[in-house]
Structures are given as C-alpha cells and as structure tokens.
N, C-alpha and C positions, 0 to 999 in steps of 0.2 A: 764662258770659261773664266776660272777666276784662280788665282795660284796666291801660296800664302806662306812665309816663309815660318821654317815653324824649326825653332831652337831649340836644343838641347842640353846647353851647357858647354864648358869648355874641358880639357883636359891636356896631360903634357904628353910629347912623347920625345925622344934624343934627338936634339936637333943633328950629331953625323948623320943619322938613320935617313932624317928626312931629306936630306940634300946628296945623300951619297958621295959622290967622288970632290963634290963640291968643298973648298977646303972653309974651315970655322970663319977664317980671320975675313972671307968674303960674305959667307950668306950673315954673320952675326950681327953684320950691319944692319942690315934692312929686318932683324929677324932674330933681337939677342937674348939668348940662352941665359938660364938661370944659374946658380952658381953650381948645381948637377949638372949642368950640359942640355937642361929639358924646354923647349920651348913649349908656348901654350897654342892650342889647337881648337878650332869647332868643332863641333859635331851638327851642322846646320843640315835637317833635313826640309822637303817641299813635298807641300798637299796641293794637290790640284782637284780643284772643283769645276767637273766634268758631266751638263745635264744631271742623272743622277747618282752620278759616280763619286768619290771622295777618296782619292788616290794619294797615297802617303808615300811617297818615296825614301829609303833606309829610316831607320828608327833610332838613330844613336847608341849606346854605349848600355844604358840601363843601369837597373839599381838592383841586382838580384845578385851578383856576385859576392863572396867574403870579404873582409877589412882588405887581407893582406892581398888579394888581386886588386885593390881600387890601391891599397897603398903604391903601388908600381906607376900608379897614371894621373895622381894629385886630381881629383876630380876638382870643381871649383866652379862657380856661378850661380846664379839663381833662376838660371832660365830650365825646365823640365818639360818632358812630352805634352805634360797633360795639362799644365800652368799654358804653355804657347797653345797648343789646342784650344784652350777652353777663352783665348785671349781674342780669337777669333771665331768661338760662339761655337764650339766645335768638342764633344766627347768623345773620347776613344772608341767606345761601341757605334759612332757615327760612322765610322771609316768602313769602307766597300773594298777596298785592294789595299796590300802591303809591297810596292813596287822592291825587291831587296836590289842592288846593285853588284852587289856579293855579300859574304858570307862572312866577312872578316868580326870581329868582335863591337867593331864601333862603330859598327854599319848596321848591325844586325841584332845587336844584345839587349835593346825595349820591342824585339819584338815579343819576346815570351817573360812573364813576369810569375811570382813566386805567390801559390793561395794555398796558404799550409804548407803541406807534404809534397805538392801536387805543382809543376812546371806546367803552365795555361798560356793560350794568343793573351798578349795583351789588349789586342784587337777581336772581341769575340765573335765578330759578322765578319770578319774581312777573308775575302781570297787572299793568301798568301804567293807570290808571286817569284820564283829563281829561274833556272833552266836546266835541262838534266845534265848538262857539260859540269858545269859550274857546281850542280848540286854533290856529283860523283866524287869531284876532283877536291870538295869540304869532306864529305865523310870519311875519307879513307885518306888525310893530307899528311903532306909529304914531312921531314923532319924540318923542313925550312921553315914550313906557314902551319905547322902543328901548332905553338901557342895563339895563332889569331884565328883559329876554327876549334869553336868550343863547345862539345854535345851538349849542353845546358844551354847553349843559344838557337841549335839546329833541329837536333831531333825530334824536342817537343811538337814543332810544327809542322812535322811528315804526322805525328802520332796524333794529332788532332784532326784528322782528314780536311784540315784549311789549305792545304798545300798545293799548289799548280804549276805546269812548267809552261815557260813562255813557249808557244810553236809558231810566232811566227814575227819576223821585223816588224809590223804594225800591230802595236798592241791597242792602241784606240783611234777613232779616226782623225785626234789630234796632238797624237803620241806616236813615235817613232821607234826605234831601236838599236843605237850603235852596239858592236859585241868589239870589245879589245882585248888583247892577252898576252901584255907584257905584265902587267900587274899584277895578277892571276888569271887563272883558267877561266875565260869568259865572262868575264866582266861587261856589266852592260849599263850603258850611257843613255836615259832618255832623251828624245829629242819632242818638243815642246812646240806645237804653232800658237803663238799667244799676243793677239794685237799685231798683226800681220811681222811679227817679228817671229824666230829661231832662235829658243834658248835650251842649251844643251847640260845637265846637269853634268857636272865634271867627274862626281865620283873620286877616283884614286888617280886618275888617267893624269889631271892636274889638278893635286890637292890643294894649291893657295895661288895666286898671283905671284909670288916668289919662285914658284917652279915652269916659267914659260920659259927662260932658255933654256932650249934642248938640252945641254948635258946636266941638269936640274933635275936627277932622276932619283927617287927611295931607294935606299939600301934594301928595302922589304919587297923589292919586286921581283919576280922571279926569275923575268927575261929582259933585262932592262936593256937590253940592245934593241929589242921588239917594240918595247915601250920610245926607244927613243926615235926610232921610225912611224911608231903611231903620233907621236905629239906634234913629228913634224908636219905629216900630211896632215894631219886637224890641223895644226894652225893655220898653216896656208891656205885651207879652205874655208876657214870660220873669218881670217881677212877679207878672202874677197866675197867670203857671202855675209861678210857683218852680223854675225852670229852675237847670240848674247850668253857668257859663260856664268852658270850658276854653280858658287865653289862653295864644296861643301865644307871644306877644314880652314877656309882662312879665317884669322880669327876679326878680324876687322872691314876685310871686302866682301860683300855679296855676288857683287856682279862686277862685267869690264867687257868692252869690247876690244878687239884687237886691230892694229895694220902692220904693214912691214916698215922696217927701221934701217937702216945703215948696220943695225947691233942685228936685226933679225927679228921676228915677229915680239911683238911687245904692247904693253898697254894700250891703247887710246884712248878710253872714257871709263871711270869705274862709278860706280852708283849703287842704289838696293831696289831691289827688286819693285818698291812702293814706287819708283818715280819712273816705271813706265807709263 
C-alpha cells in the first residue's frame, strides 16, 4: 500500500463559522483572519494505492461552478486535482473508487466536472462511493446545510450509474469505517492500516489542528453537542492508541499525533504524510 497526499488548493471560509462559540480575539491568534473575517483553508484530499485499487478519498471544491459562487470562497493556489495527481504519475481516469466523506461542496464538487452542456464523473472508471443515510439526508437538505449540498455536485453521480452505497464498516481489507453525525448526517471517517501504524482521515469531525479542544466546534454543524461527544471519545482513544490524524482543511498541518495534557488532549508530533 502506498498513500499520497494529493492537493487541491486552498480557499477562505469565516473564521466565527469555523470556531463557533469560540470567541475572535482567541482562535485569531494561532489562526488570523483577513480583513473580511475569512481565514484560508485546504482542501487536501488522499489517494491510497491499494494492490489494484486507486482510492481517492473527497475530491475538493472543483472548478465548474460560476464567478459569483467561487467569489464567496477566494479560491487561491496552484495546487489542482489533476497537477497533484499527475505529480504522482497518476490520471484521473486511473482512479478505481471515489471514497466521498459527505456531500458538502468542498468535499465533493471535483467530483463531477463540466463537458459542454453535459455534468460528467470527473473520474470516468471509478465507483463512486456515499451511504444511503448520508445520501438521502443531501438530496432533500434541510434549510441549514441547503447551500453546502448542491445538485450540480450530487446528482450527476447517481445519473451516471458510478454510484454505490457503502454496506458495510470494512470497506477494504486495509480500510475501515468510522460513521459520526454531529457534523452531518453520516459522515464517514476512513480508518487507514498503513506501516503498522492507524491514520484516520479527519474529514469535518476535526477540520485543522486548531479544532482539538473540545469546545472548538463549526457553527456549520448540525448537532454540535454530538460532535462535541464524538471528538472527545476520538481523542481519548487516538491518544492511547497513538493514531495518526490526516486533516483535511488545515492549511499548513498534514498530520499530528496526540496525548493528554493538563489543558486536555492536544498535539504531540505534527509532520506530513512523506515522513512516515
């Protein structure tokens, strides 16, 4: 097995949004805001090269959208699916599975890309990968997570018969499956055996190194009382089983592992992915 972190650019979102109750004058430290209030963000997704699998875990944000929806999000970098793909010897029609974690827009929006008239996989071999919980709770979403579920990101990929539902917590025999849902409805966390280590893609659960103390919770999440009981048992449990966290939005950490502190579970090594 061989994993491969594959970029996609950065973008901004409000940094109240991402810290929630968390007040400016503390996260802007470690974390400061542009003179909009927008911090910059990743969009860092992971391919894992599995025998003859080629597992792409979320897709980023994409380029198929109008001016004036990218104007909301300052798109900015040079890093893109297919530049990091191809940086690793690697074509989009190479890819075997499209792992989604959900469905949100920046997780999910290079999955379908623009040919003509016509919303197409940007992945054209790959099984596309959600769960039916998760899938229901995007089509038909609520007025809270209506602008981060966008039928220009979702439906083309049911209408391509690429589409699959995960049935079961082992999805390969070196991939696992956490499901959480204070974030949204089913949200799902791969869990990774890779060089006798356990690296668990973070997703939204904890979008940067900035969000590990508990009350470090998104304003965008639906049940963040849920979310703040899920991050604590993960943490507790990624300490003492010296987990390795792969985040997907921070914009400068790849990875970090954790122990507990006097303050409560908190960094202890961060590093990228290359120096395993």
């Amino acid at each position: 097995m061989q994993l491969y972190t594959i970029d996609t650019g950065y973008f901004k979102l409000d940094g109240g949004a991402m810290f929630g109750v968390v007040p400016k004058s503390i996260w802007n430290r470690f974390h400061p805001a542009d003179e909009k209030n927008l911090c910059t963000w990743a969009m860092r997704c992971l391919l894992v090269e599995d025998n003859n699998r080629l597992i792409l875990i979320d897709t980023g944000i994409g380029n198929k959208q109008d001016e004036k929806f990218f104007s909301h999000y300052c798109l900015h970098g040079d890093a893109t699916m297919e530049k990091s793909l191809a940086s690793h010897g690697f074509h989009p029609d190479d890819i075997t599975d499209v792992f989604l974690t959900h469905l949100h827009f920046d997780h999910v929006g290079g999955s379908i890309v623009r040919n003509g008239d016509r919303l197409v996989p940007a992945f054209s071999n790959a099984v596309y990968w959600s769960n039916q919980k998760h899938w229901d709770h995007a089509i038909k979403p609520n007025a809270r997570e209506k602008a981060s579920f966008l039928a220009d990101n979702i439906l083309p990929i049911q209408e391509s018969g690429q589409l699959k539902f995960v049935q079961s917590p082992q999805f390969t025999n070196s991939i696992s499956i956490r499901t959480v849902y204070g974030h949204t409805e089913s949200m799902m966390l791969p869990e990774i055996k890779y060089k006798d280590r356990t690296i668990i893609y973070m997703a939204d659960l904890l979008p940067s190194l900035g969000h590990l103390p508990l009350p470090y919770v998104m304003a965008y999440d639906i049940e963040p009382l849920k979310t703040l009981k899920e991050k604590q048992g993960f943490l507790n449990e990624a300490a003492k089983e010296d987990y390795i966290l792969f985040f997907e939005h921070d914009p400068g950490i790849e990875c970090c592992t954790v122990h507990e502190t006097e303050k409560g579970i908190r960094e202890n090594a961060t590093f990228r992915l290359t120096d395993l």
